[in-house]
C-alpha positions in Angstrom: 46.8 -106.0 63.9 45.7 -102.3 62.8 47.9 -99.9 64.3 48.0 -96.1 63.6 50.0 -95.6 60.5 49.0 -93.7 57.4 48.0 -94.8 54.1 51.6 -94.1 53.0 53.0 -95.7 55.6 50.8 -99.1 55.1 51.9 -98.7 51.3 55.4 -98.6 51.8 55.4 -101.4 54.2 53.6 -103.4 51.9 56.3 -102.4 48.7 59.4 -103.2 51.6 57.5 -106.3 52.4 56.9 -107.7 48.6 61.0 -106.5 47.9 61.9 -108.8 50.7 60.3 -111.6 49.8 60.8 -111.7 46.4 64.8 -110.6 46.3 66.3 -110.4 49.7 65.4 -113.5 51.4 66.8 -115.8 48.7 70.3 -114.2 48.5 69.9 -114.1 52.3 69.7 -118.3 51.8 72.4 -118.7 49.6 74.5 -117.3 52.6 73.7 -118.4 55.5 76.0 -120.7 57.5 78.6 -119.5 54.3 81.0 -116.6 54.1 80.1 -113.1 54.8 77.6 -111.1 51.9 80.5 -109.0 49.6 79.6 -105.2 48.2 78.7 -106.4 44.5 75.7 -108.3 46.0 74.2 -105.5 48.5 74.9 -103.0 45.4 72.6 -105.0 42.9 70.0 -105.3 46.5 70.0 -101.9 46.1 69.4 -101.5 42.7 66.5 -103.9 43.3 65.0 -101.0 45.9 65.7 -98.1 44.2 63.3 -100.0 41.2 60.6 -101.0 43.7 60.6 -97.4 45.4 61.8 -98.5 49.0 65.5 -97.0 49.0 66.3 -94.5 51.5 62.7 -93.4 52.0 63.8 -91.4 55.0 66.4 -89.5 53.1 65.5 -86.0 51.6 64.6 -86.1 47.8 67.4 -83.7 47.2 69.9 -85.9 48.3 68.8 -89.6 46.8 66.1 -90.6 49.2 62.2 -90.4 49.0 62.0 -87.7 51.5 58.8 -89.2 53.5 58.7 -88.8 57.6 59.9 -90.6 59.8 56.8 -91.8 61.5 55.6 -92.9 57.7 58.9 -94.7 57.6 59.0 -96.4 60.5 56.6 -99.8 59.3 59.2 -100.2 56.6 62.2 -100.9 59.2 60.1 -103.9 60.5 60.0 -105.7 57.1 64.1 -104.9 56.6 64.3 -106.4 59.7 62.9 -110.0 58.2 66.2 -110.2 56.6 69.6 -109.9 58.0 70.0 -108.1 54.0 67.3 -106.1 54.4 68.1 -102.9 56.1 71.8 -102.6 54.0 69.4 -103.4 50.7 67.0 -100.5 51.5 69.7 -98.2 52.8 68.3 -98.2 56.6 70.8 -100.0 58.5 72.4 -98.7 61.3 75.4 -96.7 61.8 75.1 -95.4 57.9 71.4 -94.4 58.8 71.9 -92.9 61.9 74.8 -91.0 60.8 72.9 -89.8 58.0 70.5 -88.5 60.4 73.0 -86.6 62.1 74.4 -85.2 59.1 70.8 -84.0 57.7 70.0 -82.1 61.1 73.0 -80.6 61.8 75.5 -81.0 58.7 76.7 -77.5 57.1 75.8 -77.5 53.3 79.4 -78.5 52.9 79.3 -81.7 55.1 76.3 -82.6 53.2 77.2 -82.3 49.8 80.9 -84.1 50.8 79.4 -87.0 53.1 75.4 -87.0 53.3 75.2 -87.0 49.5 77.2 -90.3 48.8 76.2 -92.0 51.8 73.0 -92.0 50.7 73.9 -93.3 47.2 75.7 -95.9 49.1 79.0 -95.0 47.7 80.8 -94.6 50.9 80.4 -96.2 54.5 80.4 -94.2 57.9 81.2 -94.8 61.9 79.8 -93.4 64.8 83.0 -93.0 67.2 82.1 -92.6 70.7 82.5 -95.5 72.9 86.1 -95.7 74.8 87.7 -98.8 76.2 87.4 -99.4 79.9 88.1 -96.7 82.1 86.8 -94.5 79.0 83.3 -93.7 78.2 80.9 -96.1 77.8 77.8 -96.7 79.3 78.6 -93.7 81.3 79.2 -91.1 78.4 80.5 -88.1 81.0 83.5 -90.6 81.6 84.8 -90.1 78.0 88.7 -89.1 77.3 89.2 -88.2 74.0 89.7 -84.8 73.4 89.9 -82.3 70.5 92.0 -78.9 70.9 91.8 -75.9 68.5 95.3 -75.2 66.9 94.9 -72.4 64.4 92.7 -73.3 61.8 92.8 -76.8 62.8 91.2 -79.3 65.3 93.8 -81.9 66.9 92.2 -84.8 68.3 93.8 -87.8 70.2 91.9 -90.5 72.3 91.3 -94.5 71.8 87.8 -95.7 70.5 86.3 -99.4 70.6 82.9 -101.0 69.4 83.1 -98.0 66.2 80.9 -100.1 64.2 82.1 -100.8 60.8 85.1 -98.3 61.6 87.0 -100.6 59.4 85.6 -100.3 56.6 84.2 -96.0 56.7 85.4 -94.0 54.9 84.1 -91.1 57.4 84.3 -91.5 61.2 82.1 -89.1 63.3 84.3 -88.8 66.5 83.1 -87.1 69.8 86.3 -85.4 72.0 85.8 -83.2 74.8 86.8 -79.6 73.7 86.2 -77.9 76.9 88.0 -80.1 80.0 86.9 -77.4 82.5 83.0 -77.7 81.9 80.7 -80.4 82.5 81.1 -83.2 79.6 77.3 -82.5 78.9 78.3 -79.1 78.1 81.8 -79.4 76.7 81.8 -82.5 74.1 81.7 -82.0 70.2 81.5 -84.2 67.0 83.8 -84.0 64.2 84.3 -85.3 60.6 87.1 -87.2 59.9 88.0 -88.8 56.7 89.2 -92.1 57.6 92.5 -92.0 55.7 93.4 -89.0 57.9 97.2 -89.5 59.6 97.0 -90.5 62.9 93.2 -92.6 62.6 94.7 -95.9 63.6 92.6 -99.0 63.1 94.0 -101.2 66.1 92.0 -104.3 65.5 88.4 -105.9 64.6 87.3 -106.7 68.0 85.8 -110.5 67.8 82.4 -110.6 68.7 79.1 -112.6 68.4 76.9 -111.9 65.6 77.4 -110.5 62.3 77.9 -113.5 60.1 76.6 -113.3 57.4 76.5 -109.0 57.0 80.0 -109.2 58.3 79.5 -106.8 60.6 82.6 -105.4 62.4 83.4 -103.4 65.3 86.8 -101.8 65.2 89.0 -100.2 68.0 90.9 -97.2 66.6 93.7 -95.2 68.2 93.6 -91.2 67.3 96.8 -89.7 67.5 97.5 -86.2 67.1 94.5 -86.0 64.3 94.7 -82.8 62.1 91.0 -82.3 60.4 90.3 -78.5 59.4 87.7 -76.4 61.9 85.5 -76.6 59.4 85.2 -80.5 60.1 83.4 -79.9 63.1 80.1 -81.8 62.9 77.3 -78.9 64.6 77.8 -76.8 67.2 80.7 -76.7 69.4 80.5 -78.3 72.8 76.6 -79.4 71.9 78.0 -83.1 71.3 75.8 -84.5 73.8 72.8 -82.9 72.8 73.7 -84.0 68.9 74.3 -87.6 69.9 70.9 -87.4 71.7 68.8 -85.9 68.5 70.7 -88.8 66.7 70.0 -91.3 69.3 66.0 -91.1 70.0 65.1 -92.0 66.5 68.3 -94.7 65.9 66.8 -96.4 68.9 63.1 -97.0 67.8 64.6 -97.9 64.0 66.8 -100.6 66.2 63.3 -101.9 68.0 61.4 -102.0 64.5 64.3 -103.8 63.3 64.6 -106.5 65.5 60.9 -106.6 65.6 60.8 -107.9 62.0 63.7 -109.9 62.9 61.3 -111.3 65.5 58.2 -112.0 63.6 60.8 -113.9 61.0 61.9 -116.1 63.8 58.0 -116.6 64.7 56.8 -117.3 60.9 60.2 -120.1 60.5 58.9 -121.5 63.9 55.0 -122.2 63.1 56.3 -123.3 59.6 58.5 -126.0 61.1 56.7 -126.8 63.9 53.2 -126.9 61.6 55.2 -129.6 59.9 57.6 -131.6 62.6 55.6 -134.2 64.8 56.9 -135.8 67.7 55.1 -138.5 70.0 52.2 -139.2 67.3 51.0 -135.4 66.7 52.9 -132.0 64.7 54.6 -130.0 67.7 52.3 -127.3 66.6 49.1 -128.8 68.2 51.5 -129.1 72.0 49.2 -127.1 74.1 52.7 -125.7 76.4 54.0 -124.5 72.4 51.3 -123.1 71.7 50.7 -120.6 74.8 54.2 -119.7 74.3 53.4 -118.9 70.8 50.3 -116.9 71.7 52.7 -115.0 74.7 55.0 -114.0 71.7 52.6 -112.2 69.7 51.4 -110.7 72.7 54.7 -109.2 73.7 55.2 -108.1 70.3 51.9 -106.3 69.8 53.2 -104.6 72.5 56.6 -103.8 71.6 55.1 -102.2 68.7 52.5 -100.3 70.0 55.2 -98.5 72.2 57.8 -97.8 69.7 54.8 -95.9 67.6 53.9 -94.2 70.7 57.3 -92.9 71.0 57.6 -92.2 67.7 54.2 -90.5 67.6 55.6 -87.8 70.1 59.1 -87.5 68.1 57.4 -86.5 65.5 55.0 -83.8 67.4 58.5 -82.3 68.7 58.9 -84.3 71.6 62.4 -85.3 73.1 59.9 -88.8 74.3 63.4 -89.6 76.0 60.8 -91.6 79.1 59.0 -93.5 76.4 61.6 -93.9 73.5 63.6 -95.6 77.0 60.6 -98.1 77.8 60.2 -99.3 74.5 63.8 -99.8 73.8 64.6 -101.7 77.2 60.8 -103.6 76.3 61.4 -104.3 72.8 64.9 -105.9 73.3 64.4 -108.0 75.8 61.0 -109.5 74.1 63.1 -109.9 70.9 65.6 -111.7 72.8 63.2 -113.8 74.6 61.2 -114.6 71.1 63.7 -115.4 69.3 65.4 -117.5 72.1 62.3 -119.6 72.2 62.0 -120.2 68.0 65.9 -121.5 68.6 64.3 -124.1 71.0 61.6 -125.2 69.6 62.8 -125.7 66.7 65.7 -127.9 67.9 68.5 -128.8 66.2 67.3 -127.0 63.0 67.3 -123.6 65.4 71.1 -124.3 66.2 72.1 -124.9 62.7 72.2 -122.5 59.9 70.3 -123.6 57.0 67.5 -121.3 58.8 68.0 -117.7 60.0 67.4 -118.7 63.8 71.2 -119.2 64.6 72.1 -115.4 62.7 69.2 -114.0 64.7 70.1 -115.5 67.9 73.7 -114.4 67.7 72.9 -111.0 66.6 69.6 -110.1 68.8 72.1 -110.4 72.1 73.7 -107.1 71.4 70.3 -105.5 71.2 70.1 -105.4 75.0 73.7 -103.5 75.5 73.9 -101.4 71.9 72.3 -97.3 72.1 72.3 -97.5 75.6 72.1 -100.7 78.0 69.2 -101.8 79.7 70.4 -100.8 82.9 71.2 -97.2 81.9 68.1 -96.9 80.1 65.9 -98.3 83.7 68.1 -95.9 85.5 66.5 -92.6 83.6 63.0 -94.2 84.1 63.3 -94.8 87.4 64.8 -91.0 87.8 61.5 -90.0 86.6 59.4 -92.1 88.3 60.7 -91.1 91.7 61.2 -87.3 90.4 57.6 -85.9 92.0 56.6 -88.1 95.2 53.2 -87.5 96.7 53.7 -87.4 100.3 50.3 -87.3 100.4 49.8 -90.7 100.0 51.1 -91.8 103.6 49.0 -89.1 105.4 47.2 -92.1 106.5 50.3 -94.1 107.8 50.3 -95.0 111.5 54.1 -93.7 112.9 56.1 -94.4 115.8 54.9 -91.9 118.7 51.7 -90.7 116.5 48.6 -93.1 117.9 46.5 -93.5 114.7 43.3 -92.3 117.2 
């Protein structure tokens, strides 16, 4: 399919796409149904993109990446996403990319130089803080507890935190705490630095969840009590957390679609591969006219999924919020991932279930897809909002009413 992405952006896909093949996917294969990946072999990945040119590419030059835009970038998350190595290989898996994000838009020179600058080399790990246990904030974000209070020179924070991916293993947590309990959260919520060997940063437990296999992806709950981090740890503006986590959020969520889009066109190029190959009542499964159509439906859905996420990323890049669209294609995009991916597990029977193929590691991590940067539900809510937000009452002036003979 042509889509709309410039020259650089084809060429970069095409570099990610070549340094996936060749390098990631085998390592990928070596561990699959085996233990998690460990640091030495994602630090020689690395080395691997920084030769082929496909390392942080959306990471200013100044601070280790290749400085190109994000809508150049975008075709390059799809072909991490053919690998569960790919996006720790190129530097563009999530929370370290989001948080770098964060950190370029609204990090003091400082922050930068302390956090953005060896994030990007890789050197150190981050956590994006914000979802509370039940009760807490979650899917609701104005229900949040934590809270941050000004003593001196200093920032106290103490609240309880869950799902902080990879909060076990940062060594920088970005933690959002009310800071004004008599305004509306919206309006009274900040984000703050804090080094993770900080007294009073608590790592409770690794919450056990599905997914994460063979990345060894964790989720950790942390306790924060009585915090000390100096003012000058405060990540932006104070009491614009919400607004932060939403710059940090629009662009996280279509690099989470592209993703899991490559993830999905993996799953489809195993499935024609085995099913090409595997026959069953005197023909290959391939040439089964019901497999087929659902084949065909797949690439349908997909083209689609993609076609949104660059609409949506079209209008983030022309200074658009594109919080209506960046919503449609994330809701969209998971659930055809899910579903696509599902289907490859099926078809390709017992070899779908089992781990000498990526199928089972795609099916266990593609679930989360649906609930991580914002639900499905929450995500249909604001669309709906908008959709019913200007009614033409017009458009029953025709309408025959009780007492009102249509004459």
């Amino acid at each position: 399919m042509e889509y709309t992405d410039s020259e650089t952006a084809r060429d970069l896909a095409a570099r990610a796409r070549a340094f996936v093949e060749e390098y990631v996917i085998p390592v990928e294969r070596e561990h699959l149904g085996g233990p998690a990946v460990d640091e030495e072999t994602i630090a020689a990945l690395r080395e691997k993109a920084r030769e082929h040119d496909v390392y942080a590419p959306q990471m200013p030059e100044e601070y280790g990446g290749l400085g190109l835009d994000f809508r150049d970038v975008l075709p390059l998350f799809e072909e991490a996403g053919r690998s569960l190595l790919g996006p720790s290989a190129m530097r563009v898996a999530a929370p370290d990319e989001g948080n770098m994000h964060t950190l370029e838009l609204v990090g003091t020179e400082e922050q930068k130089e302390e956090w953005l600058r060896p994030l990007v080399a890789g050197e150190i790990r981050s956590a994006f803080s914000m979802t509370e246990p039940h009760d807490g904030g979650g899917s609701d974000p104005k229900m949040i507890r934590t809270t941050a209070e000004k003593d001196g020179d200093e920032w106290v924070i103490n609240g309880h935190k869950w799902w902080t991916t990879q909060g076990s293993e940062a060594d920088v947590l970005i933690v959002m705490a009310r800071t004004d309990l008599d305004a509306h959260p919206y309006e009274g919520t900040s984000l703050f630095l804090v080094p993770a060997d900080t007294e009073g940063v608590n790592i409770v437990r690794d919450i056990p969840h599905v997914g994460g296999g063979v990345t060894g992806g964790s989720h950790a709950e942390i306790l924060y009590e009585d915090v000390r981090i100096p003012e000058e740890n405060l990540l932006g503006t104070e009491d614009a957390g919400f607004k932060h986590a939403q710059q940090r959020l629009g662009p996280a969520r279509l690099t989470h679609c592209m993703r899991f889009s490559g993830m999905a066109q993996r799953a489809l190029d195993v499935t024609t591969a085995y099913t090409s190959e595997r026959e069953a009542f005197g023909s290959p499964l391939a040439e089964k006219q019901a497999l087929r159509y659902d084949i065909a439906e797949a690439e349908i859905q997909l083209h689609a999924a993609r076609t949104m996420i660059r609409d949506a990323a079209d209008r983030i890049s022309a200074g658009d919020e594109a919080r209506i669209p960046v919503a449609m294609a994330k809701v969209f995009t998971a659930n055809t991932v899910q579903d696509i991916i599902d289907q490859c597990v099926q078809f390709c029977g017992g070899n779908g279930i089992g781990k000498d193929l990526p199928l089972a590691d795609f099916y266990e991590d593609v679930r989360a897809f649906r609930i991580i940067d914002g639900a499905d539900e929450v995500h249909k809510r604001v669309i709906a909002r908008e959709a019913f937000s200007d009614v033409d009452e017009s458009e029953l002036d025709v309408l025959t009413r009780f007492g009102e003979p249509n004459r």
